[in-house]
Steps between C-alpha positions, in 0.01 A plus 500: 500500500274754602487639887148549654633788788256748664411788377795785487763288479501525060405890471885620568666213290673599232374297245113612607593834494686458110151378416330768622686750334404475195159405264679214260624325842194495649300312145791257520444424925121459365648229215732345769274498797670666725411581859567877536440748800367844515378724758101545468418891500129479517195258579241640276100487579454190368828353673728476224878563584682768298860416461793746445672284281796813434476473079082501527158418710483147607122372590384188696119469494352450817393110408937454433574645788533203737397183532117401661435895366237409251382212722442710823765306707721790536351822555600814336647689772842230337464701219454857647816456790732446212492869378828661554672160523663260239277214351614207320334455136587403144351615178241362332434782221527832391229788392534792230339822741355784215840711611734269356652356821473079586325394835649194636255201602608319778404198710609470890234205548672311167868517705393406814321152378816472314660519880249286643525190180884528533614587838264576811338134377835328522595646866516259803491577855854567636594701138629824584397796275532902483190674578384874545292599758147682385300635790475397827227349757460493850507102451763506248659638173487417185737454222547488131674156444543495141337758182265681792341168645447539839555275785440545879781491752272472836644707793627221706764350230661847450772464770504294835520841655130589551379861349203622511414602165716432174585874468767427808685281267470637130388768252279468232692455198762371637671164345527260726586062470244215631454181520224280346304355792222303345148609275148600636183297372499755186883312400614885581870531659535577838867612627683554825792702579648390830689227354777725320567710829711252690498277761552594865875420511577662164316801626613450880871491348491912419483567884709440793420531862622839634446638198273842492277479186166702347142292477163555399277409827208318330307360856420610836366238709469488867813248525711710270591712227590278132742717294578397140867500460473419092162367330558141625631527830354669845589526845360578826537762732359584857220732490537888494270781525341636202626316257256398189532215159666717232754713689892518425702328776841503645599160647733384692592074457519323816491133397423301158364161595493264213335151652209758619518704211524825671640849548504698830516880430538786727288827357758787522274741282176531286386756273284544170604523185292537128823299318366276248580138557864357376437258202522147597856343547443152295662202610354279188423716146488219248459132454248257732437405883412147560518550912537828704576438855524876671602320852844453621599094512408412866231729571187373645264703308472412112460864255482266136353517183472184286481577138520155388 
């Protein structure tokens, strides 16, 4: 059965690169059909995407390059972003060139309405799925979900820990897991994120009061200072001097409060720091959600998603 995964997850298989290797395994993955990855060396002037293919020149004309390309729906800067990156295709034909050597034809937009008829189509909300993250908004990101589809994970349903841009919690390319949340008016996939992080208590359960850990101090309000302790779980400390959203923290844990859902934290240090941001820890990679309830049994206020 074939697997409809986001771009770069096929380019350092083995079997993809066997077929790459050589000219007579390439003219049988055109007889066969087979979805193939390559990194795209160059966007010519009229758009088309050169391929490295390793045993000779791959080509996907600008109209094959994605789907809505021909159409206007997507715009071209989806075709131009993917130089220097892999891009999911499979091979339609091949062309003599006067020197003797084959040129590859390739379709992108021909796999990914494959993906669409025989996987994205069949997803329901609550279906968990691997995704890779593409570039990044101030409102949200958005990821490849399947053959270099895209799909918008809005800002809010990245963590319950608030950030203030996406860049605080990823990196472009990197492969990430979400959730299916529902479809727009278009029938296009929207995803969240938050539901795979963990609940309060399994997040709450890593600490201890007494404890002296490091935090990421993500609000300063006149009541307090919020400090992310891990992407689904803050606390709150009393205010300090010259603190500001995005610096490294050293907190100390005073009390963990589960009917209230809270954490009091004493602010032993700040300082900056240019790390990149961990990778997610996942509490759910696989399989589907029917209910998410992020609140601890008891507690007053109600953190839920219903995917039902």
């Amino acid at each position: 059965m074939t697997e409809y995964l986001p771009e770069g997850y096929l380019i350092e298989t083995p079997k993809n690169k066997n077929i790459l290797s050589s000219l007579e395994n390439l003219k049988e993955a055109q007889k066969n059909k087979t979805i193939l990855e390559a990194v795209a060396a160059v966007c010519s002037a009229k758009h088309d995407l050169i391929l490295d293919l390793g045993a000779i020149r791959g080509i996907i004309p600008r109209n094959e390059g994605a789907i809505g390309i021909e159409s206007g729906e997507t715009r071209d800067i989806a075709l131009i972003s993917r130089v220097g990156k892999p891009v999911c295709f499979i091979i339609t034909g091949f062309e003599k060139e006067k020197n003797g050597r084959f040129t590859a034809i390739c379709s992108r937009k021909a796999v990914q309405e494959e993906c669409t008829a025989n996987y994205l189509e069949k997803l329901v909300p609550g279906d968990v799925i691997p995704a890779v993250v593409t570039h990044m908004e101030n409102f949200g990101c958005f990821a490849d979900i399947g053959c270099g589809i895209p799909s918008l994970l809005p800002i809010d349903s990245i963590s319950v820990s608030r950030i203030s841009h996406p860049s605080d919690r990823f990196r472009s390319g990197e492969k990430i897991f979400a959730v299916v949340s529902g479809r727009d008016s278009a029938g296009r996939i929207c995803i969240s994120h938050k539901e795979l992080l963990g609940t309060w208590e399994e997040n709450a359960e890593k600490f201890s009061p007494g404890e002296t850990v490091g935090g990421i101090i993500r609000s300063v309000e006149d009541y307090g200072v919020f400090v992310e302790l891990a992407p689904n779980l803050a606390g709150l400390a009393e205010s300090c001097p010259r603190l500001r959203p995005g610096q490294k923290a050293c907190v100390y844990i005073k009390s963990l409060i589960p009917d209230k859902m809270k954490i009091k934290l004493i602010i032993v240090d700040a300082f900056e720091s240019e790390e990149e941001p961990n990778p997610p820890e996942y509490f759910i990679k696989s399989g589907h959600i029917d209910f998410w309830r992020y609140s601890p049994e008891g507690c007053s206020k109600n953190i839920s998603t219903d995917f039902g």
